[in-house]
ZAMARGU-4260 file (C-alpha; in steps of 0.2 Angstrom, whole numbers, plus 5000, padded with zeros to 4 digits):
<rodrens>
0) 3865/5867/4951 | 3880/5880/4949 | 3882/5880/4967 | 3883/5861/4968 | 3896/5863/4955
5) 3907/5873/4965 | 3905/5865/4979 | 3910/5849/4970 | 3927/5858/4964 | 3930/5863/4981
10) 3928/5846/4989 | 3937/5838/4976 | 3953/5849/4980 | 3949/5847/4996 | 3949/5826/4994
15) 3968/5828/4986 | 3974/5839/5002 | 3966/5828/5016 | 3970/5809/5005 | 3987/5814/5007
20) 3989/5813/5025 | 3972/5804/5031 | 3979/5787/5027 | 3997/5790/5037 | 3991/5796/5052
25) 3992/5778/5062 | 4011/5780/5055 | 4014/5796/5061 | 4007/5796/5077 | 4019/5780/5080
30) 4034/5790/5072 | 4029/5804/5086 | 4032/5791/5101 | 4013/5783/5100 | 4008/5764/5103
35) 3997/5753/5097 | 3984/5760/5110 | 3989/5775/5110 | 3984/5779/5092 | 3969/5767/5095
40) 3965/5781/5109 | 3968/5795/5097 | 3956/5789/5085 | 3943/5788/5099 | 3946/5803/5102
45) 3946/5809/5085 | 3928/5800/5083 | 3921/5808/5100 | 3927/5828/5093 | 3915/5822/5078
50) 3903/5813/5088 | 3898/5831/5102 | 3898/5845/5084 | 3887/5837/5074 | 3868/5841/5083
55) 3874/5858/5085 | 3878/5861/5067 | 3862/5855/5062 | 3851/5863/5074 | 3862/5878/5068
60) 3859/5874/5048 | 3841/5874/5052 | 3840/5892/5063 | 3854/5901/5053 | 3858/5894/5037
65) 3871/5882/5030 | 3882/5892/5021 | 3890/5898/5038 | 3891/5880/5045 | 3903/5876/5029
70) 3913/5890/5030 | 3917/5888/5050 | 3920/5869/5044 | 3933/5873/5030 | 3942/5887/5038
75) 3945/5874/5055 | 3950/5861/5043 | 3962/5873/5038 | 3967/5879/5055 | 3970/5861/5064
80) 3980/5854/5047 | 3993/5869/5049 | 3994/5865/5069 | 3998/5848/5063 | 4012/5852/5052
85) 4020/5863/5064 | 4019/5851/5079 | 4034/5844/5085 | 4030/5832/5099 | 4012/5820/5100
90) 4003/5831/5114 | 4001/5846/5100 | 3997/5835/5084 | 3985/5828/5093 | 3977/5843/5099
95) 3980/5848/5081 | 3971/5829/5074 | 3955/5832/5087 | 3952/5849/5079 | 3952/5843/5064
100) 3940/5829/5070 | 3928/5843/5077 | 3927/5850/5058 | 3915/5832/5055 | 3902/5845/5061
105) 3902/5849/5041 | 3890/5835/5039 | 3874/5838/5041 | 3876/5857/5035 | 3884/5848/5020
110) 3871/5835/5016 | 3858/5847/5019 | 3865/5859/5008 | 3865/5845/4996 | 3848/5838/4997
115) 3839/5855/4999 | 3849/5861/4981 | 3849/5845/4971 | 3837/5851/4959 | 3828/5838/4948
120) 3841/5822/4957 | 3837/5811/4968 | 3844/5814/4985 | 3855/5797/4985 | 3861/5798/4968
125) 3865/5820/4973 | 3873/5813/4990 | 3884/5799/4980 | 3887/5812/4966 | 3895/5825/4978
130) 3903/5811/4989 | 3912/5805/4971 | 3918/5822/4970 | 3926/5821/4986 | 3934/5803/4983
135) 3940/5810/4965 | 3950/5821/4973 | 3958/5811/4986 | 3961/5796/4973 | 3976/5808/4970
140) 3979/5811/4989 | 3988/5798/4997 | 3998/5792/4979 | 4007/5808/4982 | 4008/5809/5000
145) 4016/5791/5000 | 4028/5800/4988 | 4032/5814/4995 | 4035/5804/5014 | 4047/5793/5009
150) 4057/5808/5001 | 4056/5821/5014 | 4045/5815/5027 | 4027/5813/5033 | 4026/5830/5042
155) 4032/5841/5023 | 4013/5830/5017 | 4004/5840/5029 | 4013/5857/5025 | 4006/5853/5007
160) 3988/5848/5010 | 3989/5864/5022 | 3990/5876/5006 | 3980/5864/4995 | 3965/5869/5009
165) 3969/5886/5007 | 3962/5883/4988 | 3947/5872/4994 | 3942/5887/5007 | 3941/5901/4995
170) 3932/5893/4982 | 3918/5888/4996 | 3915/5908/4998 | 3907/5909/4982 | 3893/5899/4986
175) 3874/5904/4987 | 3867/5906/5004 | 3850/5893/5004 | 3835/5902/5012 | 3830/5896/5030
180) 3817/5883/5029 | 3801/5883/5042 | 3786/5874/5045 | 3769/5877/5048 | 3769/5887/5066
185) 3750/5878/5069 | 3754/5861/5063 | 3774/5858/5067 | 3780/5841/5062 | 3784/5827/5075
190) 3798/5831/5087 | 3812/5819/5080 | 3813/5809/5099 | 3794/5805/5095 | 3796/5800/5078
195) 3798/5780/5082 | 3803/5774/5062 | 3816/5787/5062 | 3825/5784/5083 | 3822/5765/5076
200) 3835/5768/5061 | 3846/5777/5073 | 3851/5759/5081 | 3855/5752/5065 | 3866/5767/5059
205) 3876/5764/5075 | 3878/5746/5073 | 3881/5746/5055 | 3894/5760/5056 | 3903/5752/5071
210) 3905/5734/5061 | 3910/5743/5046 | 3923/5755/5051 | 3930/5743/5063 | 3944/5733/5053
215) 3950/5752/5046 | 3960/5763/5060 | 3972/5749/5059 | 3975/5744/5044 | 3990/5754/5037
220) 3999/5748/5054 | 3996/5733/5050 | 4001/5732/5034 | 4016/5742/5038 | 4022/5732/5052
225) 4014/5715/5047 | 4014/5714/5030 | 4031/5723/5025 | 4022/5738/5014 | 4032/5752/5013
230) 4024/5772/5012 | 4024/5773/4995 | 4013/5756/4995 | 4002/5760/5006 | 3998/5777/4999
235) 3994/5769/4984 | 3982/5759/4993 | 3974/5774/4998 | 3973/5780/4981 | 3963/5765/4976
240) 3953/5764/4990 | 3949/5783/4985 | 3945/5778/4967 | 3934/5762/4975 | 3924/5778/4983
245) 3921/5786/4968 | 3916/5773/4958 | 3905/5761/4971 | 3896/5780/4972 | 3893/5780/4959
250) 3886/5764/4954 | 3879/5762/4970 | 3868/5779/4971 | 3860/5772/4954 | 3852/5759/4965
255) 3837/5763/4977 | 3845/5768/4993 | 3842/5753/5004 | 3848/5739/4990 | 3864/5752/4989
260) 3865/5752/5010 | 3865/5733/5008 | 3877/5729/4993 | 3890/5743/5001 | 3891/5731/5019
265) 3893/5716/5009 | 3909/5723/4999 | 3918/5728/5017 | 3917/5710/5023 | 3925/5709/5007
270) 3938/5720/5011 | 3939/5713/5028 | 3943/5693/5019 | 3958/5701/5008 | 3967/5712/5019
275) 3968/5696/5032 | 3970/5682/5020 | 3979/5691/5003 | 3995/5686/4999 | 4004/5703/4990
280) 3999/5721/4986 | 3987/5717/4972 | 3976/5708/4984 | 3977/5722/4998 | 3973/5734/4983
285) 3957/5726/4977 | 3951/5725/4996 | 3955/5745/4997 | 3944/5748/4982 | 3927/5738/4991
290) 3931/5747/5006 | 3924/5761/4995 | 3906/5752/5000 | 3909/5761/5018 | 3907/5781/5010
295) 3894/5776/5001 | 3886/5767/5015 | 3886/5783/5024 | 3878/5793/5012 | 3864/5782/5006
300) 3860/5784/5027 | 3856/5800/5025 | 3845/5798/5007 | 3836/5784/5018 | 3832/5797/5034
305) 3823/5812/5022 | 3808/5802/5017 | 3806/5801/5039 | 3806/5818/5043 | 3800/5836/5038
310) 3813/5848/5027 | 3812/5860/5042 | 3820/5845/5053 | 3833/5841/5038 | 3848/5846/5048
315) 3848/5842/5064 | 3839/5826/5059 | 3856/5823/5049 | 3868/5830/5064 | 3856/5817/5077
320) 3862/5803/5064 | 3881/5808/5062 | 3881/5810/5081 | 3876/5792/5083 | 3887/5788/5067
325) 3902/5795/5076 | 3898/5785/5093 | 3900/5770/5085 | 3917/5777/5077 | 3923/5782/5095
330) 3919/5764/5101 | 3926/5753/5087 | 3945/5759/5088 | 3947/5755/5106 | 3939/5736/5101
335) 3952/5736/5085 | 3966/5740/5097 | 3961/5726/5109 | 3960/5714/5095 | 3976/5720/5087
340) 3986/5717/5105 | 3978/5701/5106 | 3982/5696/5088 | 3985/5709/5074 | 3975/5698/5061
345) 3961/5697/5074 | 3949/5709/5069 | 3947/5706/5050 | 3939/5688/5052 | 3928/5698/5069
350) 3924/5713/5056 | 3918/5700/5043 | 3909/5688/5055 | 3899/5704/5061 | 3894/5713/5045
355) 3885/5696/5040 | 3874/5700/5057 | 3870/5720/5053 | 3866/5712/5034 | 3852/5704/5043
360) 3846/5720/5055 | 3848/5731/5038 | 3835/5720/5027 | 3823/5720/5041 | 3823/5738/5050
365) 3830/5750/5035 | 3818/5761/5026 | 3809/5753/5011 | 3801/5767/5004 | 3812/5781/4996
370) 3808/5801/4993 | 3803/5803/4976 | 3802/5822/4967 | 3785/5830/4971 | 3782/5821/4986
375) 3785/5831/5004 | 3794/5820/5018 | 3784/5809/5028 | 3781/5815/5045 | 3771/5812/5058
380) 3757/5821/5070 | 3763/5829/5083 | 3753/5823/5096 | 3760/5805/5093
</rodrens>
């Protein structure tokens, strides 16, 4: 459990650096010269880098270990956030923004890592746990960055999140490497392409994540340019919505996994009804705090995938479901951007309308029954 506690400290660090410029960077990227679809592009672009690492690093967590995977993931944050501060014109901070999207590979070595060192917890509530971690941190994050834009710029916030990660990074070196796990050479488990209840939830995951994150490459634009918020405003939204991460993590992971995947879609249509239809910052800043139902959405996935396949499959498993995660992240900003041209209040009541429809998927395809200590994942014969 020690290692889960450093690694705890070290993504909470890392939640302050990265909440600082995280929220900002649809107001950046205008302030570099971008349009609406331009920056609707970038985000693509930004969920396709995720979208092509994250079966590699799996396959790679499974063959040499996760403790590598994390490392190469922390030092490349740290890389592309210092190309970020130093760019001067879009072309560069972009390449500088796509790296950074590439370090997403971290996933499935993270949450691997997680599951496989979680001692006597549950994998949803140790998932929820070291997601809360994360969000804690970056409940400080954007507050400050808001600050520290409106007094000397957006590009000085990403000069500061760049030493924070410096202090994130070396406190991820003194982790414990987690042995290599294997399978029984004469009775492997299913391939993961053969294993039908497991490619079935791979569907829903893309729907689901494509509704959900829908409504939220946009919204700081639209609250900048529609609804008159200034920097600092909207940094404190962020900071809210960080704190709505931690705590619906925390209430949520104490639920079974599947009642939590259900409740966390519900409280984004919320947030979807009061960034369109609030009328002031109190409004905006309750929506920001049920957006927190998205994270935790994300992580209860994963608590849902392990009872459907073997330990030895854990991280590609995982990198097979963030690659389809990150699909759907590719596809909805380019949808958000054609609803935001047409009308830039468009996409909250199309964002609500379709959560209502992946409610319905969710209650009949997601996984009912949950790992429980002592029991080995559910997987199938080979042969089927």
């Amino acid at each position: 459990m020690l290692d889960l506690v450093l690694l705890s400290i070290s993504l909470f660090t890392w939640g302050i650096g990265e909440g600082m410029f995280i929220y900002f960077q649809p107001i950046y990227l205008q302030q570099l010269g971008a349009n609406t679809m331009t920056i609707a592009a970038v985000f693509s672009a930004f969920g396709l880098a995720m979208m092509v690492a994250h079966i590699p690093a799996g396959y790679l967590s499974d063959r040499i270990g996760r403790k590598p995977l994390l490392i190469a993931a922390w030092v490349a944050g740290l890389l592309a956030t210092w190309i970020m501060y130093l760019a001067r014109a879009l072309p560069l901070f972009i390449a500088g923004a796509l790296l950074y999207g590439l370090t997403a590979f971290v996933s499935s070595p993270l949450n691997s890592y997680v599951t496989a060192g979680r001692g006597n917890l549950s994998p949803g509530r140790a998932l929820t746990l070291i997601s809360a971690a994360y969000n804690l941190g970056a409940v400080l994050g954007p507050v400050s960055g808001g600050w520290i834009g409106e007094r000397s710029g957006l590009r000085t916030v990403y000069l500061v999140a760049a030493c924070i990660f410096i202090v994130s990074t070396v406190i991820l070196f003194f982790l414990r490497g987690q042995p290599v796990e294997a399978h029984d050479a004469a009775a492997p488990p299913a391939r993961l392409w053969e294993n039908p209840r497991f490619v079935s939830f791979l569907g829903l995951i893309f729907l689901t994540v494509f509704v959900l994150y829908l409504p939220q490459p946009l919204a700081p634009k639209f609250l900048q340019n529609e609804r008159g918020l200034s920097l600092e405003s909207i940094g404190l939204l962020g900071s809210v919505g960080s704190l709505g991460n931690t705590v619906l993590a925390l209430v949520l992971g104490q639920l079974t996994a599947r009642i939590g995947f259900l409740l966390g879609q519900v409280l984004v249509a919320a947030f979807c009804v009061f960034i369109w239809q609030g009328t002031g910052l109190p409004w905006y800043a309750l929506g920001y705090f049920l957006l927190g139902g998205f994270r935790s959405v994300r992580s209860l996935t994963f608590a849902q995938i392990r009872p459907l396949i073997h330990s030895a499959q854990m991280g590609l498993a995982y990198g097979v479901a963030e690659t389809f995660s990150s699909l759907a992240m590719v596809l909805a900003p380019l949808l958000a951007g054609v609803l935001y041209t047409r009308d830039p209040a468009l996409v909250y009541p199309v964002s609500a309308g379709l959560v209502v429809g992946t409610l319905i998927l969710s209650g009949i395809f997601s996984p009912r029954e949950q790992a429980r200590e002592g029991i080995p994942a559910i997987s199938l014969p080979p042969e089927l």
